[in-house]
C-alpha positions as CSV (number, residue, x, y, z in Angstrom):
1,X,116.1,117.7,180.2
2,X,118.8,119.7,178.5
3,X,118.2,123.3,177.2
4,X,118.2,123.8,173.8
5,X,121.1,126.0,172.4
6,X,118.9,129.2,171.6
7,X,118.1,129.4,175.4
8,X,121.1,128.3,176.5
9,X,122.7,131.4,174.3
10,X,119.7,133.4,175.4
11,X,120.7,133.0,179.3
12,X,124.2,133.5,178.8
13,X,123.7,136.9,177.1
14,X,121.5,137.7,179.9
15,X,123.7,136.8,182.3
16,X,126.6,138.6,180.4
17,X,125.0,141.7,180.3
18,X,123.4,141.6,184.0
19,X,126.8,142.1,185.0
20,X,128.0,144.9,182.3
21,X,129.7,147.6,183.9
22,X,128.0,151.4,181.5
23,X,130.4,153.6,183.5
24,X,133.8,152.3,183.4
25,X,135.3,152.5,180.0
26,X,139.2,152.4,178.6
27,X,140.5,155.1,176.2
28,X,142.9,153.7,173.6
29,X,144.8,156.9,172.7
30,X,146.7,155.4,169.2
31,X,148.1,152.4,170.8
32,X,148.9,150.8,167.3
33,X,150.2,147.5,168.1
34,X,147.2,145.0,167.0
35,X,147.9,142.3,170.1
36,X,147.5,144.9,172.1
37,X,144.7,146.1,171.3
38,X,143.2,142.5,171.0
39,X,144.0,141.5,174.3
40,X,142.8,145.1,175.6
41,X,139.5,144.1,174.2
42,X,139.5,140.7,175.7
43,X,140.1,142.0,179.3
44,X,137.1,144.4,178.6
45,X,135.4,141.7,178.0
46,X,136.1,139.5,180.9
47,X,135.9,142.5,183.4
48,X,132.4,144.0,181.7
49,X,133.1,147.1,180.3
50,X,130.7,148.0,177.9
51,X,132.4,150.0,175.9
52,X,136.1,151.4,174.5
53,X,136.3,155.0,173.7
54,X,139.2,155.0,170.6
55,X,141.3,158.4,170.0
56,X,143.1,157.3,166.9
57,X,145.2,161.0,165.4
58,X,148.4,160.1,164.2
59,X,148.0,156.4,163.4
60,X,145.3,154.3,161.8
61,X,143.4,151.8,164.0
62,X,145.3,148.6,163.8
63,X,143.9,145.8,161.6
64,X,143.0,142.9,164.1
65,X,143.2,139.4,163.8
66,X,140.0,137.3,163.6
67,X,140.4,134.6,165.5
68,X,142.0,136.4,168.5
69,X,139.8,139.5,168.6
70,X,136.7,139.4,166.6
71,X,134.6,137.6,169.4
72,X,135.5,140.3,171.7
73,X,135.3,143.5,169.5
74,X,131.6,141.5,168.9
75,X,130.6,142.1,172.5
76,X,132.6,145.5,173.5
77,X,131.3,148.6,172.2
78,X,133.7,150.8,170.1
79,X,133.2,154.5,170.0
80,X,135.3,156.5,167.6
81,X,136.4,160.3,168.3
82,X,137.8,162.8,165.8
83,X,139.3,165.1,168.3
84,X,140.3,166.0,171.9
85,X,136.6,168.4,172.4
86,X,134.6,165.2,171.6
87,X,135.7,162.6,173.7
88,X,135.7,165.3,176.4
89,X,132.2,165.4,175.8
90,X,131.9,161.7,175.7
91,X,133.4,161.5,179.4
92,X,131.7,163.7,180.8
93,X,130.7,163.2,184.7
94,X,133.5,160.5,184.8
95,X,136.6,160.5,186.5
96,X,139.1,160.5,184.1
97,X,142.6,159.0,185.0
98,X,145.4,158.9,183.1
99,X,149.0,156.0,183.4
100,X,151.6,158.1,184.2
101,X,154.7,158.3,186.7
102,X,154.7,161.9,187.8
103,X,155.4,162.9,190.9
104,X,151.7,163.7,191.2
105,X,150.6,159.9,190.3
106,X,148.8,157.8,193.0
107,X,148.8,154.0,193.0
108,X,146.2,151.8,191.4
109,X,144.5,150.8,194.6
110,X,144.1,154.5,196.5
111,X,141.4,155.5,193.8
112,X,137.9,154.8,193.9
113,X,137.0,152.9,190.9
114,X,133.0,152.9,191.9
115,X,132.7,155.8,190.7
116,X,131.9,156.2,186.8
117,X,135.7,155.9,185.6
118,X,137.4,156.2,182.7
119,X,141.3,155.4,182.0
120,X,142.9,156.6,178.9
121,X,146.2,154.3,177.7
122,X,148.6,156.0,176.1
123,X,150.7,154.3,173.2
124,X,153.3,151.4,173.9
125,X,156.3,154.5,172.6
126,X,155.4,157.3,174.1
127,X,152.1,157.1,176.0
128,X,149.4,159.3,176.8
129,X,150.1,162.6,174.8
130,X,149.6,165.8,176.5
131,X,146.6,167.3,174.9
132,X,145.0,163.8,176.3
133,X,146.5,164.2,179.9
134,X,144.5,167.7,180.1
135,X,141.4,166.1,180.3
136,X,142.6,163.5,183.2
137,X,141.4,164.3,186.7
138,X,144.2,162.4,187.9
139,X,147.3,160.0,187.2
140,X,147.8,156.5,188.3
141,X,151.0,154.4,188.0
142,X,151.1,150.1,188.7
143,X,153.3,149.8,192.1
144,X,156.2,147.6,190.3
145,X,159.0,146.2,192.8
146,X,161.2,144.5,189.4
147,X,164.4,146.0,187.3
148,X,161.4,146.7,184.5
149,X,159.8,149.8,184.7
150,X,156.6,149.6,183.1
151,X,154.3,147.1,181.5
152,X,152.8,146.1,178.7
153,X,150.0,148.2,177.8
154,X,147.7,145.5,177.3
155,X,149.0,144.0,180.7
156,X,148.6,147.2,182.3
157,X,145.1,147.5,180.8
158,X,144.5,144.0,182.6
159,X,145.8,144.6,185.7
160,X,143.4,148.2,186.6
161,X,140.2,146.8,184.9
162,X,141.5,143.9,187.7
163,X,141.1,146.1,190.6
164,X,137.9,148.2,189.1
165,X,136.5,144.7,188.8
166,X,137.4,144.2,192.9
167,X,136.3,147.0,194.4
168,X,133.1,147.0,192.3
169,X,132.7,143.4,193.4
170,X,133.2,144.3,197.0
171,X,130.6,147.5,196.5
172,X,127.7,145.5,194.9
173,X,128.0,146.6,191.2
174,X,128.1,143.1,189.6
175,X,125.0,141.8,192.1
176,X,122.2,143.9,190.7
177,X,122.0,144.8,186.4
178,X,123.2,148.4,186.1
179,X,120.5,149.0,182.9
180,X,117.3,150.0,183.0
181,X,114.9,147.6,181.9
182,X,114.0,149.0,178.5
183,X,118.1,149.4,177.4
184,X,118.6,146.0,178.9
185,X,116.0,144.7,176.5
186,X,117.1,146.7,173.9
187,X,121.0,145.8,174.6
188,X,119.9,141.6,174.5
189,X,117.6,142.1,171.2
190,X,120.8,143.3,169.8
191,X,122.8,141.1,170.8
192,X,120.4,137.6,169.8
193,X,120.7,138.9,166.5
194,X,124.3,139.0,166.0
């Protein structure tokens, strides 16, 4: 017998959220461009992040599209900061990592992305400002082998949430539901009565 569509949305949620990943997270650091930040959204989505930490201070969020991002902004967390001090606080315990091509960047694949991460994305102009890169704990470039230098910021978004999704995958961190069981209950309540 078929399910009905309530428990068929009921054990989709639950199977979403069995597989959300609470420690990895994405800063957006006024990237302004709303496709971006659409498809940044989407990949969270896909990859399980929970949640996007914004750090909007010399441009306004950008107005999205509906079609193209409201189902994802529905199901990915956003938490807003007013300064430098208070997403510090927000990350605390993670590794922070920053996109940049320094001479002190490593690759995508030599970090450890099991460990509670977060990456902050810099804008599509002139990336991550410096009073963010003070909180990083490191720098990470994309290995490109092309004429282009650098990627889309969305693409690039895609690409490490990609190989955070891998080596979690690999360690066991989709397998088992990282919530306790009261949040978990509290997380699918909330989201049946969206």
């Amino acid at each position: 017998m078929p399910k009905n569509p309530t428990e068929h949305r009921r054990e989709r949620m639950h199977s979403v959220l069995s597989h959300r990943q609470p420690d990895l997270t994405l800063v957006l650091a006024n990237i302004h461009d709303p496709h971006n930040v659409s498809a940044i959204y989407r990949s969270c989505d896909a990859f399980g992040v929970e949640s996007v930490h914004l750090y909007y201070t010399d441009t306004a969020f950008p107005i999205l599209g509906r079609k193209s991002s409201a189902s994802a902004r529905k199901w990915v967390q956003s938490r807003r900061h007013r300064d430098k001090e208070e997403l510090r606080a927000a990350l605390a315990g993670m590794q922070v990592l920053v996109t940049d091509c320094t001479p002190t960047a490593r690759p995508l694949r030599s970090w450890d992305f099991t460990k509670p991460t977060a990456i902050i994305m810099g804008n599509e102009h002139s990336g991550v400002a410096p009073e963010l890169a003070e909180l990083a704990t490191g720098e990470l470039y994309i290995p490109m082998y092309g004429m282009i230098q650098s990627f889309n910021v969305s693409v690039a978004a895609a690409i490490i949430l990609a190989e955070a999704s891998r080596q979690r995958e690999e360690a066991g961190m989709y397998a088992a539901c990282r919530y306790d069981e009261e949040t978990f209950q509290a997380k699918l309540k909330d989201w049946l009565e969206r």
